[in-house]
N, C-alpha and C positions, 0 to 999 in steps of 0.2 A: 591116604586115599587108597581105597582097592584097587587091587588090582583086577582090568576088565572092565571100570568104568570112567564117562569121560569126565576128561581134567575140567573142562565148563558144562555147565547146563544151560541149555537155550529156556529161556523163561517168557511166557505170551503176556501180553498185555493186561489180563486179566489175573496172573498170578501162578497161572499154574502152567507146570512143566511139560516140555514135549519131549517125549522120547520117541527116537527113532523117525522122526515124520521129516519131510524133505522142509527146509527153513520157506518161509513165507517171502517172496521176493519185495526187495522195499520197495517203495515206487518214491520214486525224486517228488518231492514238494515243492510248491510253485510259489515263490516268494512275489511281491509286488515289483513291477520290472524299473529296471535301472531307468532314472532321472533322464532326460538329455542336456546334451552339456551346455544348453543357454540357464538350464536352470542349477546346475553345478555351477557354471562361474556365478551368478548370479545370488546365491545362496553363499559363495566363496567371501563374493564383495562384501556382502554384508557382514560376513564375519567379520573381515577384515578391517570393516568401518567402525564395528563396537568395540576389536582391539583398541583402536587407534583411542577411540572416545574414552576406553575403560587407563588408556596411559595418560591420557589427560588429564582425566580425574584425578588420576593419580598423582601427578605431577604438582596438581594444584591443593591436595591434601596433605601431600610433603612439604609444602612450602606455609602451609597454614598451620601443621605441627611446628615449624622450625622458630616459627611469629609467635607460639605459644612458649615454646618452650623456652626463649631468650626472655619472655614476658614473665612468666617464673620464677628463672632465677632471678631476675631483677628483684624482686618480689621476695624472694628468698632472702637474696645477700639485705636488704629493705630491714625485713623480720630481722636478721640476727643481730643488725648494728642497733636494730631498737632493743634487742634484747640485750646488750651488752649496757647501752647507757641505763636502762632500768637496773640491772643486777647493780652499778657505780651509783646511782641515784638513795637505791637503798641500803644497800649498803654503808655514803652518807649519813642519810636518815638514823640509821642506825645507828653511827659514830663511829665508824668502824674506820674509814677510810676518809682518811682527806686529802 
């Protein structure tokens, strides 16, 4: 950087640079005014109420996986013992095995 000029530039909204001019004072923006608090707890509650309902759900989705999931392997272990007397079946057939 040279020396003599400054370390930032003030840059206007439109793009281009201001030198030497006194900065523009910001003025405070006026946001939409705070809630009052019947309607903070009130809007609180509610959250509170769809936790509650969203653990629920929950609780009831893990328990309906867990019904699946024992249903499954039942299913599973089912499939393999059929699959084991087929391979001895033919196997048999074959003449392989008595």
């Amino acid at each position: 950087m040279p020396i003599g000029q400054p370390a930032l530039e003030v840059v206007t909204p439109d793009g281009l640079e201001r030198r030497g001019e006194e900065p523009v004072p910001i003025r405070p923006v006026v946001t939409a005014l705070a809630p009052d608090a019947a309607q903070v707890r009130a809007r609180t509650a509610a959250i509170v109420q769809e936790m509650w309902a969203r653990q629920a759900d929950t609780v009831r989705l893990l328990k309906v996986n867990h019904r699946l999931r024992d249903e499954l392997l039942s299913i599973c272990r089912a499939s393999e013992g059929i699959r084991v007397r087929t391979s001895r079946l033919v196997a048999v057939a074959r003449g392989g095995g008595r």
